[in-house]
MMTF fields as JSON, N, C-alpha, C and O atoms, coordinates in Angstrom:
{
  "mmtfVersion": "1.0.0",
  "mmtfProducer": "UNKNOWN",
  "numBonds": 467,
  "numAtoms": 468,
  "numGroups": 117,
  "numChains": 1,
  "numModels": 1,
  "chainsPerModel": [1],
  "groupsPerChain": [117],
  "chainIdList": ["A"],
  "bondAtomList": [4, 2, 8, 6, 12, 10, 16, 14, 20, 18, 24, 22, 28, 26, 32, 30, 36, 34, 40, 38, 44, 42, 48, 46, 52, 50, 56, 54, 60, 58, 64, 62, 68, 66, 72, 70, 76, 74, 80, 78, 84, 82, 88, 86, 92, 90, 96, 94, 100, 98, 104, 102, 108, 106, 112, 110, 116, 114, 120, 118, 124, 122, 128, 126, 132, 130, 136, 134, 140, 138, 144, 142, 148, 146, 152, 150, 156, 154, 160, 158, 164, 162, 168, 166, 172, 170, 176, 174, 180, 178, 184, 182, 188, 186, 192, 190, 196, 194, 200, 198, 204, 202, 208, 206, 212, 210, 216, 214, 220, 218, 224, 222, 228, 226, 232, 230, 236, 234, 240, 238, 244, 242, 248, 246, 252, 250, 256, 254, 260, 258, 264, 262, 268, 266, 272, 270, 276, 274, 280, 278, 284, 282, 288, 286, 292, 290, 296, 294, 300, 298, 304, 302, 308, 306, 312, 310, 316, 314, 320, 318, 324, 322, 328, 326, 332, 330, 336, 334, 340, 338, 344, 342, 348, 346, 352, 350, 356, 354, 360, 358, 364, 362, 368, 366, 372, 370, 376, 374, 380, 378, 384, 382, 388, 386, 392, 390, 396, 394, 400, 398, 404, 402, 408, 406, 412, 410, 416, 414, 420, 418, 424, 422, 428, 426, 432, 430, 436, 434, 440, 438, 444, 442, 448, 446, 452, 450, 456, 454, 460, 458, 464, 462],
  "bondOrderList": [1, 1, 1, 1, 1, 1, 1, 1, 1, 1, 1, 1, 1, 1, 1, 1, 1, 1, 1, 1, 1, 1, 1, 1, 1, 1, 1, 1, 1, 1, 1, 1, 1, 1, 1, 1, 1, 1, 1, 1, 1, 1, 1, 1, 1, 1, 1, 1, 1, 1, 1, 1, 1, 1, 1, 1, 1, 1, 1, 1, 1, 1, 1, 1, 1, 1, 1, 1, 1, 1, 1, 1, 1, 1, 1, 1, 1, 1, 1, 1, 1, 1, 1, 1, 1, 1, 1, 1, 1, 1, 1, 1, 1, 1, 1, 1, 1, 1, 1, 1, 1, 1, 1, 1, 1, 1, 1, 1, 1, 1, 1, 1, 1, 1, 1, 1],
  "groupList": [{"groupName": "UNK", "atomNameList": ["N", "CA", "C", "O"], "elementList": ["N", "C", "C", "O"], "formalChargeList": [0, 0, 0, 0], "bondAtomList": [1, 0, 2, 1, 3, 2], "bondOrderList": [1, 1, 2], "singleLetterCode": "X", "chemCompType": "L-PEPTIDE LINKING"}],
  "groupTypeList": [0, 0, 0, 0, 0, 0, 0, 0, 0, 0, 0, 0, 0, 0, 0, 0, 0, 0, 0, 0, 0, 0, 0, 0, 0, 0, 0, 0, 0, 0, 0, 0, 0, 0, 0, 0, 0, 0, 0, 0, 0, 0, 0, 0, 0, 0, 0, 0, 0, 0, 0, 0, 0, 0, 0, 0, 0, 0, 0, 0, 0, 0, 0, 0, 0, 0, 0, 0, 0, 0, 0, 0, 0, 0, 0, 0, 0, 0, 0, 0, 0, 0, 0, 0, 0, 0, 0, 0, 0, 0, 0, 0, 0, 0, 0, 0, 0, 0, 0, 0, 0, 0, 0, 0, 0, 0, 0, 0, 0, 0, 0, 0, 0, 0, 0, 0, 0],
  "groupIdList": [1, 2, 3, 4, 5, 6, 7, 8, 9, 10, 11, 12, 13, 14, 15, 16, 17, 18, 19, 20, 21, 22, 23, 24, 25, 26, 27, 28, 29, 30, 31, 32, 33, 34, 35, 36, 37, 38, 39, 40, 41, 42, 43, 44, 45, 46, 47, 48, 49, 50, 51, 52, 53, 54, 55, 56, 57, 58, 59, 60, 61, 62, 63, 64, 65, 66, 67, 68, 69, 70, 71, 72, 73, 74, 75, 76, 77, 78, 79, 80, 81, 82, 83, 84, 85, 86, 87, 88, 89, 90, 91, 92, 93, 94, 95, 96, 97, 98, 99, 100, 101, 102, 103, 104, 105, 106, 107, 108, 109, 110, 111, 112, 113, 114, 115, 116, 117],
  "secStructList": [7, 7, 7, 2, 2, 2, 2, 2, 2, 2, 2, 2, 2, 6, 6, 6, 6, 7, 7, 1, 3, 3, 7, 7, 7, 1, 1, 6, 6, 7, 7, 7, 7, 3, 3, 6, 6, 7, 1, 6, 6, 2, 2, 2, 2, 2, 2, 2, 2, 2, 6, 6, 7, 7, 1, 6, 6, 7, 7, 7, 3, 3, 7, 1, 4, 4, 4, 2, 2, 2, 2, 6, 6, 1, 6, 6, 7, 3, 3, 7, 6, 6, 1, 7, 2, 2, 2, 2, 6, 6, 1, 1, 3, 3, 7, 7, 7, 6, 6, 6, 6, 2, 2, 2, 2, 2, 2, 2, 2, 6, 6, 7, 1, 7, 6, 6, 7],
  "xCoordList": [0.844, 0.0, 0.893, 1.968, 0.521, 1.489, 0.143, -1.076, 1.301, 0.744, 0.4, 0.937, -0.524, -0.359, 1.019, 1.301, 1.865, 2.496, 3.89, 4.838, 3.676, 4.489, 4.968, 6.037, 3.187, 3.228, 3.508, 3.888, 3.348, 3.438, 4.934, 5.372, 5.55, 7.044, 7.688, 8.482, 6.719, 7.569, 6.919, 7.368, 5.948, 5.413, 6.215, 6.462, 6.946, 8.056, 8.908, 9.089, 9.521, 10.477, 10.568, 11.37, 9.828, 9.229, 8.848, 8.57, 8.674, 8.538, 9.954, 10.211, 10.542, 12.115, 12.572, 13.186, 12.674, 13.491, 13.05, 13.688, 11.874, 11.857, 11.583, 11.69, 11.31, 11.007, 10.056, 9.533, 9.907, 8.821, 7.547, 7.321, 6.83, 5.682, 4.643, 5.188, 3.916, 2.83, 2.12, 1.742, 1.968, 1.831, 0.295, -0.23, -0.384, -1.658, -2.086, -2.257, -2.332, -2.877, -4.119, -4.621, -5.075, -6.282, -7.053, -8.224, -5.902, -6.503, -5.226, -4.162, -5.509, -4.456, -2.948, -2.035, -3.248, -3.037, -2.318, -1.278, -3.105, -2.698, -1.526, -1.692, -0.664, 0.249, -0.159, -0.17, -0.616, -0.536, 0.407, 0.116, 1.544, 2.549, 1.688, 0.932, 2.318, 1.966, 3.186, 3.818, 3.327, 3.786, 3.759, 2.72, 3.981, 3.145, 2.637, 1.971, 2.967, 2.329, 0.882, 0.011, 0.848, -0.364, -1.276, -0.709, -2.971, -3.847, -5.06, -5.217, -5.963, -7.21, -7.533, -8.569, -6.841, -7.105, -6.21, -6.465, -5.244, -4.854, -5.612, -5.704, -5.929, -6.788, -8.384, -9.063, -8.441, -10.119, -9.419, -10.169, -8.373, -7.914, -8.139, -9.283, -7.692, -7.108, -8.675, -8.777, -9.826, -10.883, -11.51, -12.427, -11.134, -12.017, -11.613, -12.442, -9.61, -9.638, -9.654, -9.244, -10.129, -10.473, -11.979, -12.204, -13.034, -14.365, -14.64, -15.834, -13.718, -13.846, -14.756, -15.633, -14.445, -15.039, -14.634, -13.696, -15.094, -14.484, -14.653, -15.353, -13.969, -12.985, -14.46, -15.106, -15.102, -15.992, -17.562, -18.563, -17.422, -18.835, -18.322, -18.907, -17.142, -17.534, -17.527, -17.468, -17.603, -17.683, -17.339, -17.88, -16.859, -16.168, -16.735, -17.112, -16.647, -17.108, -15.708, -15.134, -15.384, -14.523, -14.861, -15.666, -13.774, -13.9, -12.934, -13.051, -11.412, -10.164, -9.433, -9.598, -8.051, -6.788, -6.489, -6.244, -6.67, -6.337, -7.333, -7.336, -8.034, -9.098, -9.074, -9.602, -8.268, -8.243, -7.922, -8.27, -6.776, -6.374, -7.51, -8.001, -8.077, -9.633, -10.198, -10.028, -10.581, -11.714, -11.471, -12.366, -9.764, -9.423, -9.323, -8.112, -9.467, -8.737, -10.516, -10.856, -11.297, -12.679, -13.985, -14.393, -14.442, -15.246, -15.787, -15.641, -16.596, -17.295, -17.049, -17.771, -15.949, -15.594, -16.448, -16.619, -17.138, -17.936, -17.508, -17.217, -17.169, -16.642, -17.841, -18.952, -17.51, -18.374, -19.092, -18.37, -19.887, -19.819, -19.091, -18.486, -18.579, -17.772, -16.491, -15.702, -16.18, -14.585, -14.078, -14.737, -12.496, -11.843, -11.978, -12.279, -11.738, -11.873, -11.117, -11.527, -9.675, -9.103, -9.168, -8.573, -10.315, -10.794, -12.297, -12.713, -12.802, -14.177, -13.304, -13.671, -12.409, -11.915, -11.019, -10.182, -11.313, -10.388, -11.559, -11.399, -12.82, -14.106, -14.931, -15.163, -15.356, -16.564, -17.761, -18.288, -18.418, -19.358, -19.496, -18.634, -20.263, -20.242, -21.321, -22.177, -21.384, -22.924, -23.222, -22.485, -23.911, -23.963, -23.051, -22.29, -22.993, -22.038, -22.215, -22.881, -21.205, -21.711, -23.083, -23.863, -22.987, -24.336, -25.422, -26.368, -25.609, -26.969, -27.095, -28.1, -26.468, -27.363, -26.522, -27.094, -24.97, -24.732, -24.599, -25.057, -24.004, -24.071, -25.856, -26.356, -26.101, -27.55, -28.308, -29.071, -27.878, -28.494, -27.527, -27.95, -26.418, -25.736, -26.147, -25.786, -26.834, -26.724, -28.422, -28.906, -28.963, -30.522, -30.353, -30.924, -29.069, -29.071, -28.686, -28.855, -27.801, -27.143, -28.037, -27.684, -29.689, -30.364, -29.973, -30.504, -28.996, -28.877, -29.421, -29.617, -29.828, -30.532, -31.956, -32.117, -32.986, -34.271, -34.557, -34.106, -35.562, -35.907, -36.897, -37.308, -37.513, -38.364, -37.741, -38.302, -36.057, -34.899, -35.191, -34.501],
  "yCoordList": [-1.16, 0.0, 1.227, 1.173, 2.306, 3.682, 4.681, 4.585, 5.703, 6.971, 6.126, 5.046, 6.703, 6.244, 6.047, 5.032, 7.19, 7.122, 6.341, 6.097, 6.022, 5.073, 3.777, 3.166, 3.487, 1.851, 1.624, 0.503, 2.96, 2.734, 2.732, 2.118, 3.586, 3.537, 1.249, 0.343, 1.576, -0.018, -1.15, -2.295, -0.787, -1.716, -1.967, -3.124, -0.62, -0.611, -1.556, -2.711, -0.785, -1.681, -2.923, -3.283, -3.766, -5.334, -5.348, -6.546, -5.034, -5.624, -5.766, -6.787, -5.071, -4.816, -5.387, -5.526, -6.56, -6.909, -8.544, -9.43, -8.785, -9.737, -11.122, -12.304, -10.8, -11.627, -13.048, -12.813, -14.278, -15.155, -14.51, -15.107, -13.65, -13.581, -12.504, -12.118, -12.141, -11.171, -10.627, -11.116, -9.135, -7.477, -7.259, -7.325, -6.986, -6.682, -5.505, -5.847, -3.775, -3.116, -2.918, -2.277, -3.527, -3.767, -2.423, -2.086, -1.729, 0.485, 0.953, 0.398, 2.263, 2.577, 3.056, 3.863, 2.184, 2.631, 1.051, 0.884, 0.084, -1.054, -2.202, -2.247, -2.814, -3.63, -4.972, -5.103, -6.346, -7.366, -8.301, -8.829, -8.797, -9.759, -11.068, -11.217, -11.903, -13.204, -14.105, -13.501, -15.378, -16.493, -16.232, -16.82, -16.014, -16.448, -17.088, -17.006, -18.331, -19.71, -19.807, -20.641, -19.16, -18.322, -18.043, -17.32, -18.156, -17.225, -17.704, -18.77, -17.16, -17.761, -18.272, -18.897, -18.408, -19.169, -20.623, -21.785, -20.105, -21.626, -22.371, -23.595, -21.99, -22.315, -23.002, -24.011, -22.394, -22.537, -24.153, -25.045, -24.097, -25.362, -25.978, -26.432, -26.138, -27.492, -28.053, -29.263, -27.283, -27.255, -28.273, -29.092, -28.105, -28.375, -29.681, -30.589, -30.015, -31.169, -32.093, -33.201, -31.88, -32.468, -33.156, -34.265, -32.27, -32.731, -32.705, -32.672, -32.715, -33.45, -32.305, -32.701, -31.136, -30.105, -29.496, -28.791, -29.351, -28.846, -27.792, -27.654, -26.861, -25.176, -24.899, -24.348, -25.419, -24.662, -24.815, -24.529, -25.486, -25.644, -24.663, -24.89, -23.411, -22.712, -21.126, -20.535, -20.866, -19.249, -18.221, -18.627, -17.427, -16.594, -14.717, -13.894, -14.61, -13.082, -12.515, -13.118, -11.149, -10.292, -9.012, -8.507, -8.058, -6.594, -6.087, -5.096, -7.021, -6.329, -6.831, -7.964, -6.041, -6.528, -8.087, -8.838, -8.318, -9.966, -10.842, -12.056, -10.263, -11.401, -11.734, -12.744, -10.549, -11.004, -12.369, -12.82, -13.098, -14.559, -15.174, -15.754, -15.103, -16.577, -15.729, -16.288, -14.964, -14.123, -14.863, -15.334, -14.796, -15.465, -16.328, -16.259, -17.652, -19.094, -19.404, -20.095, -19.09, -19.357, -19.444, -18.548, -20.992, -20.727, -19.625, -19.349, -18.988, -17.667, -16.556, -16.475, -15.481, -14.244, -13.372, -12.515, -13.242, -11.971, -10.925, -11.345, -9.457, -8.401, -8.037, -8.077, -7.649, -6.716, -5.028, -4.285, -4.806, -2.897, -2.464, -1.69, -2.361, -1.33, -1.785, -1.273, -2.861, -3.455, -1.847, -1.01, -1.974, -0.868, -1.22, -2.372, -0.132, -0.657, -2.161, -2.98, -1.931, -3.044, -4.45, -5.305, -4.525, -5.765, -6.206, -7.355, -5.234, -5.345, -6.157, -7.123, -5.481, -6.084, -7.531, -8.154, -7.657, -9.368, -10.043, -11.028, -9.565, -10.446, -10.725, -9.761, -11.744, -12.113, -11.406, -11.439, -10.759, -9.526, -8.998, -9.517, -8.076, -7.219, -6.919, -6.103, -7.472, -7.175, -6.216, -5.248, -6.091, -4.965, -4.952, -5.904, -3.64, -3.596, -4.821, -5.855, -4.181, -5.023, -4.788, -5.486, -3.712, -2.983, -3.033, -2.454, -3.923, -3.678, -5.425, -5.809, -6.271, -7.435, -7.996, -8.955, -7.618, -8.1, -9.784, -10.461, -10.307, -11.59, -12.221, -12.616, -12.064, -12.468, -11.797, -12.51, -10.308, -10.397, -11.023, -11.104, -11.341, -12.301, -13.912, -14.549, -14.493, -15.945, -16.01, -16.923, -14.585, -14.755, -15.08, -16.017, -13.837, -13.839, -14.432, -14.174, -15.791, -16.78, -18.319, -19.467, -17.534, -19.126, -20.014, -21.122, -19.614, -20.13, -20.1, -21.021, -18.857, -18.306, -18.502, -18.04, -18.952, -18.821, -17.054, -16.571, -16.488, -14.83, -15.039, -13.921, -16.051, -15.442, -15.922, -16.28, -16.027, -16.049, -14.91, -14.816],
  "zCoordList": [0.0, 0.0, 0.0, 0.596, -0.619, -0.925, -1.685, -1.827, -2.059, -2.753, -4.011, -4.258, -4.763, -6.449, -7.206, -7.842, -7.049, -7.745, -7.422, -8.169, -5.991, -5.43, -5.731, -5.708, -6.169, -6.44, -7.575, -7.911, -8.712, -9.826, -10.433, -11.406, -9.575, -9.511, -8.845, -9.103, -8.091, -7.517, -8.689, -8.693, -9.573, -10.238, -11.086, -11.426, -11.745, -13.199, -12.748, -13.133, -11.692, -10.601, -10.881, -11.743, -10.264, -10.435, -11.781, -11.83, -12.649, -13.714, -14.467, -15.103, -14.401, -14.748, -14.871, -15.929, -13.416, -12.989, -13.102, -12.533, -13.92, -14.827, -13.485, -13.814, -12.34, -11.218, -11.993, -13.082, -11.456, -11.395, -10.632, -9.578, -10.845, -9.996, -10.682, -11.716, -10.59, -11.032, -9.976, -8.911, -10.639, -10.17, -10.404, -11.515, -9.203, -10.127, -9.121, -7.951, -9.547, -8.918, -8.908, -9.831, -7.638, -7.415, -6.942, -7.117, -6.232, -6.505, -6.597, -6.321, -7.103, -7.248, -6.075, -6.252, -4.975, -3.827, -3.464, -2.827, -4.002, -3.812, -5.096, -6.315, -4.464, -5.332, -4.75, -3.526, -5.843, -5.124, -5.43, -6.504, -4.892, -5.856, -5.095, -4.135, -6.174, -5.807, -6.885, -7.752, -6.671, -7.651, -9.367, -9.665, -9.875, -11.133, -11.607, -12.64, -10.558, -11.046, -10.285, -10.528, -9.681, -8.316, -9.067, -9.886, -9.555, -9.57, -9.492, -8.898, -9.958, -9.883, -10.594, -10.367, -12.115, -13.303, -13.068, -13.385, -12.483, -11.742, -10.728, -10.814, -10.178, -8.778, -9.855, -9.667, -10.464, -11.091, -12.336, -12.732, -12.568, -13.095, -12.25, -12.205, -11.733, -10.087, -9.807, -9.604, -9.787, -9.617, -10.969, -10.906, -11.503, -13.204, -13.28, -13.348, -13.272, -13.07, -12.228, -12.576, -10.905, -9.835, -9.855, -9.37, -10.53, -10.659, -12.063, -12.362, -13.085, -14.296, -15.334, -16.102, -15.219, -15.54, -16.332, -15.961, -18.05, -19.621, -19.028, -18.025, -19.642, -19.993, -20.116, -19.224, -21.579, -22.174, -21.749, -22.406, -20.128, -19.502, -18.277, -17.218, -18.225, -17.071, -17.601, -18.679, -16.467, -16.403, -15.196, -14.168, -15.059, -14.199, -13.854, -14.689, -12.913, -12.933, -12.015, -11.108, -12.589, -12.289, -12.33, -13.112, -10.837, -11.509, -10.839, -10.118, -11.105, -11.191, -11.623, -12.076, -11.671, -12.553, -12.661, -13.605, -10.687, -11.026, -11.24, -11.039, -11.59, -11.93, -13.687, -14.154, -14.647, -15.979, -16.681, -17.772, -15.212, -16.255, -16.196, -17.164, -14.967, -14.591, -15.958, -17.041, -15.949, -17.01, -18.612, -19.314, -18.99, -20.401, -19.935, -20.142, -19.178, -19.063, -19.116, -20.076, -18.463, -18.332, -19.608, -20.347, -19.493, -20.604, -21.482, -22.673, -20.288, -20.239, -19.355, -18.362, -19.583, -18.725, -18.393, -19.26, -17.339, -17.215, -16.687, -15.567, -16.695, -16.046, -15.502, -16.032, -14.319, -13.56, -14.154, -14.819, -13.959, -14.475, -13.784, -14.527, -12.657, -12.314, -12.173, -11.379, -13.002, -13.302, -14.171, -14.787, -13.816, -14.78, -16.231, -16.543, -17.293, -18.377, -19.193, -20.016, -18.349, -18.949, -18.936, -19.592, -17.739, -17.301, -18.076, -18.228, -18.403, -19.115, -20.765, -21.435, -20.883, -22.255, -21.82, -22.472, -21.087, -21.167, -20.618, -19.897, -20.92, -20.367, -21.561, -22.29, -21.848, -23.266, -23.247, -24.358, -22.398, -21.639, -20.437, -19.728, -19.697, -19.307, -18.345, -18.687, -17.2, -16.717, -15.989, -16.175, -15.318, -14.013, -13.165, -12.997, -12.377, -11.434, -10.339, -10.381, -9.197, -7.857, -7.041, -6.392, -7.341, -6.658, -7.166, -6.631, -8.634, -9.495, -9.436, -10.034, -8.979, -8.808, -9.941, -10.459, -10.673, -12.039, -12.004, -12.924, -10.982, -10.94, -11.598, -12.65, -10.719, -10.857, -12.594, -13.246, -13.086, -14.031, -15.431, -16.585, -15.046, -15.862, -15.944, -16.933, -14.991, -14.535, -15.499, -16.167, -15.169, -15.805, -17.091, -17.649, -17.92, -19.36, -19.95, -21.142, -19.552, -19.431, -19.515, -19.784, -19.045, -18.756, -17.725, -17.657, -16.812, -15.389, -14.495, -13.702, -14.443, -13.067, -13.419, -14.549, -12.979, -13.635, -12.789, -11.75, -13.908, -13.7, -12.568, -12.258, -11.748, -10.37, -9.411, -8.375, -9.685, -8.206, -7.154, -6.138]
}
């Protein structure tokens, strides 16, 4: 945690320097390192092949930086509305924010959710 321009200075930093691990600023206030081998698109593997579960029967919702690998590794990426822009673009669509129910009006438009949830 720092100034903005702090983290953005330590982000160049770490990237530079060509480390094993990945940078993801979740505000602009915040730096998260982790593994690289670390994420949620890994984690959401481990999952898939544990209960025998195709790529192209899942789906994922996000609305930050680190959530972009699950978003491309995931059948179906959904970004949040109030994901930053760069996360809406590494998502297959786009639903409501957190605050407008987007889970739920994604799962409807999707044919998951039945509409008198």
């Amino acid at each position: 945690m720092g100034e903005p321009a702090a983290i953005d200075q330590l982000q160049a930093v770490l990237l530079e320097a060509n480390l094993d691990a990945a940078f993801y600023k979740s505000k602009p206030t915040y730096l998260e390192i982790m593994a690289e081998n670390v994420s949620k698109a890994s984690a959401m593997r481990k999952i898939m092949e544990r209960y025998h579960i195709a790529q192209e029967n899942t789906l994922a919702f996000g609305d930050n930086f680190n959530d972009v690998p699950m978003l491309r590794f995931a059948g179906i990426g959904i970004a949040m509305g109030n994901a930053p822009e760069q996360v809406k673009g590494a998502a297959d669509f786009v639903t409501l924010s957190n605050d407008q129910d987007g889970i739920k009006a994604a799962l409807e438009r999707l044919s998951v959710l039945p509409t008198n949830y």
